[in-house]
ZAMARGU-4260 file (C-alpha; in steps of 0.2 Angstrom, whole numbers, plus 5000, padded with zeros to 4 digits):
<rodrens>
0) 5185/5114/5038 | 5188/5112/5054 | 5186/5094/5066 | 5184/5091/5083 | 5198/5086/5094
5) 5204/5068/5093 | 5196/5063/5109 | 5181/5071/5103 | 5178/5066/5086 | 5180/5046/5095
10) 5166/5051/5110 | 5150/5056/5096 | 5150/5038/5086 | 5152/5027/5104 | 5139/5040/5112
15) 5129/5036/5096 | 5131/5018/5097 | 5127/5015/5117 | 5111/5026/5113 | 5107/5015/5099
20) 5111/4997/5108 | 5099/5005/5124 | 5086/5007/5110 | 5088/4992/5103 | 5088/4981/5122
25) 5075/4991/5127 | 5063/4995/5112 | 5066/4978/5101 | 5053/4967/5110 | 5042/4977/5104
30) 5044/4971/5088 | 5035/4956/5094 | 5022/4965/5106 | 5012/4975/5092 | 5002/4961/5088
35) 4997/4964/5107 | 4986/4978/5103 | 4981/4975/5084 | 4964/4971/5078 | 4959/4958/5065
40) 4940/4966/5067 | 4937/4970/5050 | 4922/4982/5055 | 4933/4993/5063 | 4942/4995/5045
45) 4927/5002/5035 | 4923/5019/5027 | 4918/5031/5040 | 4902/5039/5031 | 4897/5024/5023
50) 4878/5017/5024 | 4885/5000/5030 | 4894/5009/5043 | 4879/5018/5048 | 4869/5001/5049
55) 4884/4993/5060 | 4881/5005/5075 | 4860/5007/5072 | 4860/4985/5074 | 4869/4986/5090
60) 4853/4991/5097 | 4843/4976/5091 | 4859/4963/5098 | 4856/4959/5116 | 4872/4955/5116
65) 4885/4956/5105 | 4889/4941/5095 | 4897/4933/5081 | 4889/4921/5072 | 4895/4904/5067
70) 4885/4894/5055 | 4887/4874/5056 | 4883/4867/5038 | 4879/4847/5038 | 4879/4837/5026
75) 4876/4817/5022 | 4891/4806/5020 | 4885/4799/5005 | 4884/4810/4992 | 4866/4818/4988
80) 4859/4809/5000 | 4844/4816/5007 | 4844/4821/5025 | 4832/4814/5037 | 4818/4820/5049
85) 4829/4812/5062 | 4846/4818/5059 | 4836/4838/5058 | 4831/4830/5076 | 4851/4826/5080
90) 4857/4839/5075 | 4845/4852/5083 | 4848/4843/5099 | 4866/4844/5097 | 4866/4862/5096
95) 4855/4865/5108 | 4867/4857/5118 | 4880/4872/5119 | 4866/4884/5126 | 4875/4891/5140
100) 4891/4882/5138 | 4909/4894/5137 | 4908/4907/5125 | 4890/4902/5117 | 4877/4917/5120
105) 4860/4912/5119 | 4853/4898/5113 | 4858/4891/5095 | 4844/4891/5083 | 4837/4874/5078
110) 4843/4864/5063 | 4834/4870/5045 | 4833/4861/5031 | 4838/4867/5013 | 4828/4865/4999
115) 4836/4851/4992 | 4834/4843/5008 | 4851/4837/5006 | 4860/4850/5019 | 4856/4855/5036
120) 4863/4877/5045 | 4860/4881/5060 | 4867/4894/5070 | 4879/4898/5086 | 4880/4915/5091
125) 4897/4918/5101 | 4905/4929/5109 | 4915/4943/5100 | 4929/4943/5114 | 4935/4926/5115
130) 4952/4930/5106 | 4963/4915/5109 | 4951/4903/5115 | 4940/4905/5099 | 4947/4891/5090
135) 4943/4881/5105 | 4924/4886/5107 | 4924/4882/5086 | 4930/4865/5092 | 4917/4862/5102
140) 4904/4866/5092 | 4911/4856/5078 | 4912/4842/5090 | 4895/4843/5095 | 4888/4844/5076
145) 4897/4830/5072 | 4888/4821/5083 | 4874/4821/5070 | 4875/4801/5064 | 4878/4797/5045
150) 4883/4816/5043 | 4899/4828/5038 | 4899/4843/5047 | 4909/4860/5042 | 4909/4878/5051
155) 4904/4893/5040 | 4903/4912/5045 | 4911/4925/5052 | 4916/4917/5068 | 4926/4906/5057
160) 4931/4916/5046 | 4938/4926/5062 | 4948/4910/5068 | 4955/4907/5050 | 4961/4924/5049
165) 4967/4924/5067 | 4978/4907/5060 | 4985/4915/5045 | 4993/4929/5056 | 4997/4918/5069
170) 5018/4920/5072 | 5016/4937/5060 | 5032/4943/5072 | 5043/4931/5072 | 5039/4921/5055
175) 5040/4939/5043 | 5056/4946/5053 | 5064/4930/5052 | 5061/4927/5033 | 5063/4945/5027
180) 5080/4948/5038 | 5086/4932/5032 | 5082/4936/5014 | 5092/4953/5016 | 5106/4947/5024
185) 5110/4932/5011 | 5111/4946/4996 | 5120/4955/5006 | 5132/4945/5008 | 5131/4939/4990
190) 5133/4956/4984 | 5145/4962/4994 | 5155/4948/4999 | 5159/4957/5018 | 5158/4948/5036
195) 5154/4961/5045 | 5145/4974/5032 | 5130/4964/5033 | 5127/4961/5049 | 5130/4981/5054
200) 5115/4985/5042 | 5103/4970/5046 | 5107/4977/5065 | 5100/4994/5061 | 5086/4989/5054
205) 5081/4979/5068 | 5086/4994/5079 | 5073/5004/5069 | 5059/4993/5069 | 5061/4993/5087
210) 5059/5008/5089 | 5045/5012/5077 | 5037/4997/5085 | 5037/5005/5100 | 5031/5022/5094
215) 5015/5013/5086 | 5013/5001/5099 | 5010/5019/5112 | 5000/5026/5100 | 4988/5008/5097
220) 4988/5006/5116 | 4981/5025/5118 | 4970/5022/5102 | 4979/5037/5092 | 4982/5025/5076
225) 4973/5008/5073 | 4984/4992/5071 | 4978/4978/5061 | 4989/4959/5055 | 4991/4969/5038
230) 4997/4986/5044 | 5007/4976/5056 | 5015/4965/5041 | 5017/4980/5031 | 5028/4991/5043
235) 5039/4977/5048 | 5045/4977/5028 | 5041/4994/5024 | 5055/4998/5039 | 5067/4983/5035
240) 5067/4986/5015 | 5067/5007/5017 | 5084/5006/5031 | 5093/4995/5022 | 5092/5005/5007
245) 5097/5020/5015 | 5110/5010/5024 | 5117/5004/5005 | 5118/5020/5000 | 5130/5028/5013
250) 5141/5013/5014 | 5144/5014/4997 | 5147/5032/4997 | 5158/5030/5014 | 5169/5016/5004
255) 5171/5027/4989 | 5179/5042/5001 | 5189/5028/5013 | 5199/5026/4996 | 5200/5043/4990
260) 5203/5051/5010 | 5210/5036/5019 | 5206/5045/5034 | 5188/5036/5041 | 5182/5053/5048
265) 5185/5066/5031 | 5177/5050/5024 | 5161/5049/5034 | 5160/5068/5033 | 5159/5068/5013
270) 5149/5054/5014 | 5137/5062/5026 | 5136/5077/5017 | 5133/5071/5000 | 5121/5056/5005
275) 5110/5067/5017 | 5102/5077/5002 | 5096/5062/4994 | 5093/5048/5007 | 5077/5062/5018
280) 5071/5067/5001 | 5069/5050/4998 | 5063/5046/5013 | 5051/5063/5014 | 5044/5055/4996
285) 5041/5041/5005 | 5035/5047/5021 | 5022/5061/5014 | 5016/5047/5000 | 5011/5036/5016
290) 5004/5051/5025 | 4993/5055/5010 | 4984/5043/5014 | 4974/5051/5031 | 4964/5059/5015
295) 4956/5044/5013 | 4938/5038/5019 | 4945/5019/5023 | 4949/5015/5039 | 4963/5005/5035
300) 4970/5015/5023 | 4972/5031/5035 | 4981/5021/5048 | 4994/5014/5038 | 4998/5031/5033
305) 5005/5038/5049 | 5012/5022/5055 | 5019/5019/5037 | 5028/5035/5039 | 5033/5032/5056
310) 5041/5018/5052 | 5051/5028/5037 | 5058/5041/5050 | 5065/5027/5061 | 5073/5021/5046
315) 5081/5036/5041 | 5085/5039/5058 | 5095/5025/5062 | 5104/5027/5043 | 5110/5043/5049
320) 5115/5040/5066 | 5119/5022/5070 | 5125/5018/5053 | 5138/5032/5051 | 5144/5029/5069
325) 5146/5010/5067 | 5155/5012/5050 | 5168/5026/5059 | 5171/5015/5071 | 5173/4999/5061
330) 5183/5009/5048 | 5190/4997/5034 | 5188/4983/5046 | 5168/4984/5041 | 5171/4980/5021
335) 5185/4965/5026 | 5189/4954/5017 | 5184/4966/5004 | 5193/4984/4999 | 5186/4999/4998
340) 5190/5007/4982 | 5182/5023/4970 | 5166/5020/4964 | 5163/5011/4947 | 5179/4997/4950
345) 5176/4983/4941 | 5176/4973/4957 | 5160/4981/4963 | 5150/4979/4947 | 5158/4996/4939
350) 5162/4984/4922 | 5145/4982/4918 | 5137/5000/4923 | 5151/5006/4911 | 5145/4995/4895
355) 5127/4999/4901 | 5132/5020/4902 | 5142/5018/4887 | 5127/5010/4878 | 5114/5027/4884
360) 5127/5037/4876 | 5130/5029/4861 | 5111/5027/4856 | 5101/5037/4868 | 5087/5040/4857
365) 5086/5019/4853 | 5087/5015/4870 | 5074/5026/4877 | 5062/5022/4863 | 5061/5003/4866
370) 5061/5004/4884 | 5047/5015/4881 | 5037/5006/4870 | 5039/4991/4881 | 5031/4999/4896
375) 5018/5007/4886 | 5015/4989/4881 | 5012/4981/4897 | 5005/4995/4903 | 4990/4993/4888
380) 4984/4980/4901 | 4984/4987/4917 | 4964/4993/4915 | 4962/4972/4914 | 4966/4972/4932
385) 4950/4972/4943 | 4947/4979/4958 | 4931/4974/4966 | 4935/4962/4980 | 4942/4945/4983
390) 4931/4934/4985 | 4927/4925/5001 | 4932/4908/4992 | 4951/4919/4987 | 4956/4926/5001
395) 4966/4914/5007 | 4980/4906/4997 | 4980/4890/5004 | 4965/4882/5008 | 4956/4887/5024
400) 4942/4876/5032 | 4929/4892/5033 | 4929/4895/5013 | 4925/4875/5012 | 4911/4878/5024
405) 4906/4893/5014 | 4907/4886/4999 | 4895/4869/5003 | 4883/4881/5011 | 4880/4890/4995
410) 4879/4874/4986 | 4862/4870/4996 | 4857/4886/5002 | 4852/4903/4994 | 4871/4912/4990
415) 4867/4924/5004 | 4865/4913/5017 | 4873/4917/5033 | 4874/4937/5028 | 4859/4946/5026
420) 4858/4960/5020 | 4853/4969/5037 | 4840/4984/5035 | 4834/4997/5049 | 4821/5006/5046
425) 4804/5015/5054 | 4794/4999/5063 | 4778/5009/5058 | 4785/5005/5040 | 4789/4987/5042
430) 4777/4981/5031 | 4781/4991/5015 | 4800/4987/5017 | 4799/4971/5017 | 4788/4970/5004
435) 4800/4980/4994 | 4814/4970/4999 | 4805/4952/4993 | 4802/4961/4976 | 4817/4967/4972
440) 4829/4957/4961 | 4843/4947/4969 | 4832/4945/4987 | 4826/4927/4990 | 4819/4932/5005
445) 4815/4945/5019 | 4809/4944/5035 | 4810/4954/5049 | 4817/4950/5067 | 4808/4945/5080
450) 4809/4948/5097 | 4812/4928/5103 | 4823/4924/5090 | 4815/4913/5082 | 4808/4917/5063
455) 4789/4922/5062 | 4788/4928/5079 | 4782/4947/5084 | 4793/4960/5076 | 4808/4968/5087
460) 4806/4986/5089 | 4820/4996/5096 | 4816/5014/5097 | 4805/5014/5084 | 4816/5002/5072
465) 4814/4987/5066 | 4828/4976/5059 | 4823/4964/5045 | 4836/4952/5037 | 4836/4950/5016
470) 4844/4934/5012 | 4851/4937/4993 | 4851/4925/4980 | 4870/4925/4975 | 4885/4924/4986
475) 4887/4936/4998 | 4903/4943/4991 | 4897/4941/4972 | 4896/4957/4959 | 4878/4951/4958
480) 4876/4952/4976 | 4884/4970/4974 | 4869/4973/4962 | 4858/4966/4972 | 4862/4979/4986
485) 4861/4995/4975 | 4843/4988/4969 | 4838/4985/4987 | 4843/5001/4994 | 4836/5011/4980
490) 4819/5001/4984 | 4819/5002/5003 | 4823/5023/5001 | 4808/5025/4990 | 4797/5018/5004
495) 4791/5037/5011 | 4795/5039/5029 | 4803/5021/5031 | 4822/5028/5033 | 4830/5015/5029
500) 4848/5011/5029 | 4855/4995/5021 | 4870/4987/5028 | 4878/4968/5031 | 4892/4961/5022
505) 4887/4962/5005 | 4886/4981/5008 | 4901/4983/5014 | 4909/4977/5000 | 4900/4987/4990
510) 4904/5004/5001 | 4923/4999/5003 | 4925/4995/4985 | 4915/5014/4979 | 4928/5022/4994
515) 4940/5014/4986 | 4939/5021/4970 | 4936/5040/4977 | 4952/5037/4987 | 4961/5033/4971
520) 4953/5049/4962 | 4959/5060/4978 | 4975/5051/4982 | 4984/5049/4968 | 4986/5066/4961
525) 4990/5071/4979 | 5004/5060/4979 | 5012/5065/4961 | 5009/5083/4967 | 5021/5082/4983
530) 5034/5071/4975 | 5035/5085/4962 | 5037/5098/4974 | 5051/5089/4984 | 5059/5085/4968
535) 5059/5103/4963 | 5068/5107/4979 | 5079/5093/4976 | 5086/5094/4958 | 5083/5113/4957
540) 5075/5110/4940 | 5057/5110/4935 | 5057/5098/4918 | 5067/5084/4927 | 5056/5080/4942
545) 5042/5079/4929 | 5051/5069/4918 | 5056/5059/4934 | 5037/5058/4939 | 5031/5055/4924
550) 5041/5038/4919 | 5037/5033/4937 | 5020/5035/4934 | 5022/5023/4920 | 5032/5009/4927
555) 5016/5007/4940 | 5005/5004/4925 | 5017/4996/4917 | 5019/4983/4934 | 4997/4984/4935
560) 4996/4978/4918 | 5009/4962/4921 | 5000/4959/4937 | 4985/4958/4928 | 4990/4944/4915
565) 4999/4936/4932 | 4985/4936/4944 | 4973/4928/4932 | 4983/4915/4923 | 4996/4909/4934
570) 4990/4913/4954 | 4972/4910/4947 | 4966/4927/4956 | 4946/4931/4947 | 4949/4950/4957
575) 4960/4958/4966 | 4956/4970/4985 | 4949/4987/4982 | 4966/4995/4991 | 4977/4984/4980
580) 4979/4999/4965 | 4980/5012/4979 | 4993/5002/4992 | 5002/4997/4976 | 5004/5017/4969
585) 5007/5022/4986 | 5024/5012/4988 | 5029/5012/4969 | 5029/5028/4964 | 5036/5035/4982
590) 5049/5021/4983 | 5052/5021/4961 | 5056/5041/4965 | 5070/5034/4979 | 5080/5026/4965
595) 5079/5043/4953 | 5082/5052/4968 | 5098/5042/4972 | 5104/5045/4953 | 5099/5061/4947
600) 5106/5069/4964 | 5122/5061/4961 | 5121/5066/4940 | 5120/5082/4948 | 5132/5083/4957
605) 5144/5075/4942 | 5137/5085/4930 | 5142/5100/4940 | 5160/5096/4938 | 5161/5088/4923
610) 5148/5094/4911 | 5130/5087/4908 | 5135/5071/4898 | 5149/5068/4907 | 5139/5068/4922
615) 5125/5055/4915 | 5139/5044/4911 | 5147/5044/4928 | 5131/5047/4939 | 5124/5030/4930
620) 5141/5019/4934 | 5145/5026/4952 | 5126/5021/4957 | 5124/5008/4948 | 5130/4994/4957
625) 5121/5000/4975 | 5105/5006/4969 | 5102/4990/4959 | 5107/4979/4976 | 5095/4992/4984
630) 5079/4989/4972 | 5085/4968/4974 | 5084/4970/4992 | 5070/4980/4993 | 5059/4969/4982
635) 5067/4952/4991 | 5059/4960/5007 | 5042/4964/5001 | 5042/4948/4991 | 5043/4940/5011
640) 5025/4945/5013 | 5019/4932/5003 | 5023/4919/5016 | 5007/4925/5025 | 4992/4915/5016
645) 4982/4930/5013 | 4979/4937/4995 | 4978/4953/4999 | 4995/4953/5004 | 5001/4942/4990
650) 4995/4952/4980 | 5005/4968/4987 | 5019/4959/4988 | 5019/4953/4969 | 5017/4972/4964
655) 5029/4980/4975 | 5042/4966/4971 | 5040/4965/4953 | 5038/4985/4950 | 5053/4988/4960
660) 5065/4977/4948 | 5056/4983/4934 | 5061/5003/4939 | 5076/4998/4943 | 5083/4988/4931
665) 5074/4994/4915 | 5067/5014/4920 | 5079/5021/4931 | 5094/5011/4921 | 5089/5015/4904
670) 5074/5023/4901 | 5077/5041/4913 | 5098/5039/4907 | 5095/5039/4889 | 5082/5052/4891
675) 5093/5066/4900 | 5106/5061/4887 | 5096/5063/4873 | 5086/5081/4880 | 5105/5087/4884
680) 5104/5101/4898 | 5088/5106/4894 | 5082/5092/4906 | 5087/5104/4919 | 5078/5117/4915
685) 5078/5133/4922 | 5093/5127/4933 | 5111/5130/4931 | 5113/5116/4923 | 5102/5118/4909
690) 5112/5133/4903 | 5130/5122/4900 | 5135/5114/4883 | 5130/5097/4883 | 5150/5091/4885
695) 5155/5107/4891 | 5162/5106/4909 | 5159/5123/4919 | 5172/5136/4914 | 5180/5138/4933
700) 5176/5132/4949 | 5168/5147/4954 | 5157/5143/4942 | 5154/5126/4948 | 5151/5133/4966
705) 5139/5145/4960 | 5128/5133/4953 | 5127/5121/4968
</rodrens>
């Protein structure tokens, strides 16, 4: 093979590098602008055919002026005490004092009583667009209900809520990066016990996530893809765990040929060539997993897919580019005070991937069959795990003033109160839907709006429609609430000519969690389909990538089922999101494939000099070292999303962390090893490989080069 001049060969890596640092300058602030164009508006993230949907444009027309609603809840300092005609007095007055004050619309509704007479609710409508200055409007409404004498006064509702959620992501940028770059660079420099090695691969994450931070940021700004604080959170790892597990890969192959080369260049070449196969099939795994995801009918769901994947590319862009030309230019100099040597040294870990190989191919059939079983085990529990929501009381870790709020309120007033369910229908058909309504199981109440605002006044009719509010029974984000819904709607629809639509929180939950589980239907196979294709490519085999597939497919239920028994008995979780399952399959099964991808590709290539069993044996204790420190760092990474107090992403993080370890530790180290040992070279069936002996080496090297 020929190489470029000297001059030459010297000019591409620092070419490569001023590009790189001009990215990095000029795109990394970026990293901390996206929140700039994100959105925390959880409307804008439901299912797009969905009645609730439907209902949220057809109420716009009935809403002067859109607002969000903030419910103050009062309560008597002693407890059970009774609340008086005069505090009702107070505390109307005090509301009434914030008509026309900074980011109140309207005038706020007067003080009612609950049926206990031991609460008071009113309501503040505000405006949607305060942003940062909600918290300070919520202050000033708090201050003016706790004005009320003798009183204790919380804030309820989706303004609240909106402030509370707006908290928990508050310093996403900084506070994630920080953590999750920190995390990374301690077990790097744990594992691989090298100055200036870690730093060179934290420094191209950080190139990449500028960069794909900049990409989405575009796209936000031009509203080509939504962003919201979980999407945001999500790429920031997703990029920083993905790079740096390319980045592992291509050091420790570039370290294997320093020793056996010496010279940096043949070095990175063979590096280059041999990592390049299975670092953008991993990544393409990845990257079309993510993407899979525009099929579904959630919001959210469809745009983490393409910035997902963009995130991915930027990661394997950078592995390919910056880190090669960093690690040519560094030379030896990058592993100091380490030396590189071949792969499988006991110094790198090679001592205990050689008991561990040696142990496959001793016992294969022994080894495959417990780990198997194990897994089959904890996956017996995975349909435990429930997918119906979080509850409003759950989905913040910590606790948050709002879900107080919300919680007192339901203790005095009907579980519903503060979400309706909100029904449009015909206003020459008022009458009989809201007779329907009241009878239906769940409701406590219905009543239309009216035109002042106030309850019992004349209807509001917009269009021909009428709005009428259904208070239900139970909480709004209850199953029985759920019920409730199904039951209303199915009553409202029966009403001839009333075309109604049901909507409101409640319904939403409802919709998001049935569009879940279509998603889930639609998605999954999808995603097992293309990670086989891009396997078969890969390995040139048709039983390994279903082999490989498959034993993914079942550490995810395996990880589901220890989810389950960890979500209820030790974080205390009663449900889990509806995208949990589907965000979880998404990133275990494309990044589980990563790890095979990174062994089978290099049993492969041992096998074709060596024989199949051979191959096994050396493929397991060349990689095992770096694509154990890989699943590590990449678990270490998402495990950094918990520090955001949302259970949603706890709950992502738990699963992606612990399925990781779990495939690479016990699947991809024992389970898939001792399975190729034990099927022989059929495993690589119809390929080249399939027709060898077992310990049989290829005959000749024309042989060998004939099956590549």
């Amino acid at each position: 093979m020929s190489t470029p001049a000297r001059p030459l060969r010297w000019l591409i890596p620092v070419v490569l590098l001023i590009a790189w640092l001009g990215v990095g300058g000029g795109l990394g602030p970026y990293a901390g602008k996206l929140g700039e164009v994100a959105t925390n508006d959880q409307a804008a993230f439901l299912p797009r055919n969905a009645e609730s949907t439907q209902v949220i444009d057809a109420q716009k027309a009935f809403q002067r002026n859109e607002t969000v609603p903030a419910i103050v809840v009062w309560t008597a300092e002693k407890q059970d005490a009774p609340m008086g005609d005069a505090q009702r007095k107070a505390a109307t007055d005090a509301l009434a004092s914030l008509a026309g004050s900074e980011g109140v619309v309207g005038r706020p509704s007067p003080a009612l009583p609950s049926e206990d007479g031991r609460a008071l609710q009113g309501i503040v409508q505000l405006s949607p667009d305060l942003g940062d200055e909600l918290p300070t409007v919520l202050e000033r409404v708090e201050k003016a209900g706790a004005s009320v004498s003798g009183t204790t006064v919380r804030l309820a509702g989706p303004a609240a809520s909106q402030a509370d959620l707006s908290d928990a992501f508050a310093g996403i940028d900084g506070l994630l990066l920080g953590v999750a770059l920190i995390t990374v660079l301690v077990i790097l420099l744990l594992v691989y016990r090298s100055v200036l090695l870690p730093f060179v691969i934290i420094l191209g994450a950080v190139f990449a996530l500028g960069l794909a931070c900049a990409i989405v940021y575009v796209l936000a700004d031009h509203d080509v893809v939504r962003v919201d604080g979980q999407v945001q959170g999500i790429l920031s790892i997703l990029v920083i765990g993905a790079a740096t597990d390319y980045a592992l890969l291509l050091t420790a192959r570039f370290r294997e040929e320093l020793a056996v080369h010496g010279d940096r260049f043949a070095a990175m070449r063979v590096a280059l060539r041999e990592s390049f196969g299975p670092i953008t099939a991993s990544a393409a795994t990845v990257a079309a997993g993510l993407l899979a995801l525009l099929l579904s009918d959630l919001t959210n769901n469809r745009a983490l897919g393409p910035v997902g994947a963009i995130g991915i590319v930027c990661s394997v862009l950078s592995a390919l580019t910056f880190l090669p030309a960093a690690l040519v230019l560094l030379g030896r100099k990058a592993y100091w005070p380490a030396k590189p040597g071949p792969a499988g040294e006991k110094a790198s870990g090679g001592g205990v991937w050689h008991k561990v190989a040696a142990l496959v191919d001793r016992a294969p059939r022994k080894v495959w069959a417990i780990t198997l079983a194990a897994l089959i085990a904890c996956a017996a529990f995975a349909p435990t795990l429930t997918s119906k929501g979080v509850p409003l009381d759950e989905i913040f870790v910590n606790d948050a003033p709002s879900v107080a709020a919300q919680k007192t309120l339901g203790e005095h007033f009907p579980g519903g109160s503060g979400n309706p369910a909100v029904i449009i229908a015909s206003a020459d058909r008022l009458a009989e839907v809201t007779e329907a309504a009241e009878r239906t199981e769940g409701v406590a109440s219905a009543a239309p709006v009216s035109a002042s605002g106030r309850p019992g006044g004349e209807p509001l009719v917009v269009d021909g429609r009428v709005r009428i509010d259904a208070t239900l029974e139970d909480a709004a984000d209850s199953d029985g609430a759920k019920e409730a819904v199904a039951a209303l709607r199915t009553a409202v629809h029966a009403v001839p000519g009333s075309d109604a639509l049901v909507g409101g929180y409640t319904a939403q939950q409802y919709d998001t969690q049935r569009t879940a589980e279509d998603d889930r239907m639609l998605i999954v196979p999808v995603v097992l389909a293309i990670i086989l294709v891009i396997l078969v490519f890969l390995l040139r085999a048709l039983l390994m990538p279903v082999l490989l597939v498959a034993t993914v497919a079942l550490n995810f239920l395996a990880t589901l089922g220890i989810s389950s028994l960890v979500f209820t008995h030790v974080f205390g979780f009663t449900g889990t999101d509806s995208s949990v399952p589907l965000y979880g399959f998404v990133f275990l099964v494309a990044l589980g494939v990563d790890y095979n991808i990174f062994l089978m590709s290099r049993v492969r290539e041992e096998s074709l000099r060596h024989g199949v069993r051979e191959g096994i044996l050396r493929g397991l204790t060349t990689t095992g070292g770096v694509i154990t420190s890989a699943g590590v760092v990449l678990a270490a990474t998402f495990a950094a999303l918990g520090v955001i107090p949302l259970a949603f992403l706890l709950q992502i993080a738990f699963i992606v962390a612990f399925g990781v370890l779990l495939d690479t530790l016990v699947v991809r180290s024992l389970l898939v090893p001792a399975l190729v040992r034990d099927i022989g070279p059929k495993a690589w069936w119809p390929g080249a490989l399939s027709r060898q002996d077992a310990g049989t080496p290829p005959g000749a090297e024309s042989g060998a080069a004939g099956a590549r």
